[in-house]
C-alpha positions in Angstrom: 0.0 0.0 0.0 1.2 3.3 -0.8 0.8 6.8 1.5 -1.4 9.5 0.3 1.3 11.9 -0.7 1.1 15.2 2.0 -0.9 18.6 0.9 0.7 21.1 2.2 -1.8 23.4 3.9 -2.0 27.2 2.3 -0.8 29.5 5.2 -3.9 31.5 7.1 -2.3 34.3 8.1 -0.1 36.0 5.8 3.5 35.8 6.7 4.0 39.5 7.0 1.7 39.7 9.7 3.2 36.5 11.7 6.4 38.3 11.4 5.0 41.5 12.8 3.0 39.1 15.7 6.7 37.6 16.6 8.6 41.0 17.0 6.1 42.2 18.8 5.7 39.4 21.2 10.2 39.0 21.4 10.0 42.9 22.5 7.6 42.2 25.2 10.5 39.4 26.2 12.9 41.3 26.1 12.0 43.9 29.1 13.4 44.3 32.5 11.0 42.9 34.8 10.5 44.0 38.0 11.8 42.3 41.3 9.8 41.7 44.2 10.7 44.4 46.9 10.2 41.4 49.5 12.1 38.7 48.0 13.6 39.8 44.9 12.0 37.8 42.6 10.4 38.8 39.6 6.8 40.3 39.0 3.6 40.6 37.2 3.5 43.5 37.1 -0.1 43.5 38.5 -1.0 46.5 40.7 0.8 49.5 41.9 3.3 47.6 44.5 5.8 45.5 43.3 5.3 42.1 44.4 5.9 39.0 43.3 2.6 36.2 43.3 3.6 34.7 46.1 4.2 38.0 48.6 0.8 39.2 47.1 -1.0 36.3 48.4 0.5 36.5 51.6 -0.2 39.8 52.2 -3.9 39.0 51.1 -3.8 36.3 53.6 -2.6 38.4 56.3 -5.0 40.8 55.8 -7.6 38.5 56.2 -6.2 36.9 59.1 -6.5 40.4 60.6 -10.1 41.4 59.7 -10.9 38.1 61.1 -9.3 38.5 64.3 -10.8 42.5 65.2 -13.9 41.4 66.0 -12.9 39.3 68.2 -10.9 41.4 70.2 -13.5 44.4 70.9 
């Protein structure tokens, strides 16, 4: 038996634009991200602190310890 010999697929997007798509995305790579003030790893960028995930969620965490705890102690 012999194999169906391979159509190549026509491209979708045209290649211009793909080329554009990957600079684009390679810039965005290539910036300096920001370290955690905490622990001095890097960050998302997310919100006006710079914090890495995993100090954010503490410090979410604590907070809610806290507001837990208040009512308890008036």
């Amino acid at each position: 038996m012999r194999r169906k010999p391979q159509i190549k697929p026509e491209p979708v997007v045209a290649a211009e634009v793909l080329e554009a798509a990957k600079r684009s995305v390679s810039a965005d790579r290539l910036k300096k991200a920001a370290k955690c003030s905490v622990c001095g790893d890097d960050t998302s960028g997310i919100g006006a602190e710079p914090l890495c995930w995993v100090c954010r969620r503490l410090k979410i965490s604590a907070w809610k310890d806290i507001e837990q705890q208040l009512p308890v102690q008036e």
